[in-house]
C-alpha positions as CSV (number, residue, x, y, z in Angstrom):
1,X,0.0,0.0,0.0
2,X,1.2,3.6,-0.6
3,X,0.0,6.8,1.0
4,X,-1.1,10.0,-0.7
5,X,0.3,13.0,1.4
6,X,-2.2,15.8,2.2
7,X,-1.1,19.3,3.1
8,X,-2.5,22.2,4.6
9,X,-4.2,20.0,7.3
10,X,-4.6,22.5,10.1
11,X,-3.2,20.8,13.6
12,X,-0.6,18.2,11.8
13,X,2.9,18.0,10.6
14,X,2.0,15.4,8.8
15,X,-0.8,13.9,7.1
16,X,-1.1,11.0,4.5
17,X,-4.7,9.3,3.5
18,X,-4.8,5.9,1.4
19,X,-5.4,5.9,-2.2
20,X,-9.4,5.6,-1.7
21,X,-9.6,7.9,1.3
22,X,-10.6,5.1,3.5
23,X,-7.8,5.6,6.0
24,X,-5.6,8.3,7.3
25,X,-2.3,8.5,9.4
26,X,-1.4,12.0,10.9
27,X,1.5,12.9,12.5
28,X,0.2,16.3,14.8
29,X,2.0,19.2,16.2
30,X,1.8,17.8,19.7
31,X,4.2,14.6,18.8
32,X,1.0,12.5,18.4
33,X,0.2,9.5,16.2
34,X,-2.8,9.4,14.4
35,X,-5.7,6.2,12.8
36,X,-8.0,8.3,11.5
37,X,-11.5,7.4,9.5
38,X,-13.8,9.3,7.0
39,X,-15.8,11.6,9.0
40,X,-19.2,12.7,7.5
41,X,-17.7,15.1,4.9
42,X,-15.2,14.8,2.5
43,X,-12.9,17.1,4.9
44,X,-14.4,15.4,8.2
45,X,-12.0,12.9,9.9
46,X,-12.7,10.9,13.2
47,X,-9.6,9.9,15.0
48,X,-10.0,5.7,15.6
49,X,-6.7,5.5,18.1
50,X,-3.9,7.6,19.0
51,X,-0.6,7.4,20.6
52,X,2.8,9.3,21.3
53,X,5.6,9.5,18.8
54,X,7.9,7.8,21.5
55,X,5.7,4.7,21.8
56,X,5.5,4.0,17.9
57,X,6.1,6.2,15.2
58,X,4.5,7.0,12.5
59,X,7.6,6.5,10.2
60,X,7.8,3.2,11.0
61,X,4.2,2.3,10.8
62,X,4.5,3.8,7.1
63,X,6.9,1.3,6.8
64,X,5.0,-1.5,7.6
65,X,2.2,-0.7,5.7
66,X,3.8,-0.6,2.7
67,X,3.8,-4.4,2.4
68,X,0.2,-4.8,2.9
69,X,-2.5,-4.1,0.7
70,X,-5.3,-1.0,1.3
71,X,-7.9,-2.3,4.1
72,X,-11.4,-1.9,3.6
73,X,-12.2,0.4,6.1
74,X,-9.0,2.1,8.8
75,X,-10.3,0.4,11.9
76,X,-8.6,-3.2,10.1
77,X,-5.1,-0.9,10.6
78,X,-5.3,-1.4,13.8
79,X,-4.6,-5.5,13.4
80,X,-0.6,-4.3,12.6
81,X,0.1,-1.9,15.1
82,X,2.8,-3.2,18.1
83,X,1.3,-3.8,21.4
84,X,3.5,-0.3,22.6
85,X,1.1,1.6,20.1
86,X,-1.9,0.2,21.5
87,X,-1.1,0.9,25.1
């Protein structure tokens, strides 16, 4: 899987989405990891789980994913995140 890099995302240094928009991984200003999901708009996102930089980051987690296809929906992310990630 590869990520499509968003910018201008008010609150993040970093912000990528999947291909289809069905998943997004942001990186905020606060040194916090971001699973986020389609909100009710097309700029809406709900956050699905979040953790610090220091337990997991999001660089790595990129990583990862890249050897996995797109999920159908960003809850099934969750599956291949680390037990530090997921506290």
């Amino acid at each position: 899987m590869y990520f499509v890099t968003m910018g201008g995302i008010s609150g993040y240094v970093s912000f990528t989405t999947t291909p289809s928009g069905r998943a997004a991984i942001g990186l905020t200003d606060t040194g916090r990891v971001r699973l986020l999901a389609p909100g009710s708009s097309s700029t809406d996102w709900k956050v699905v789980r979040e953790w610090p930089t220091s337990a997991y980051s999001h660089t790595d987690w990129l990583v990862k994913l890249g050897a996995i296809d797109e999920p159908a929906q960003a809850e099934d992310l969750l599956a291949t995140l680390p037990p530090e990630a997921l506290g």
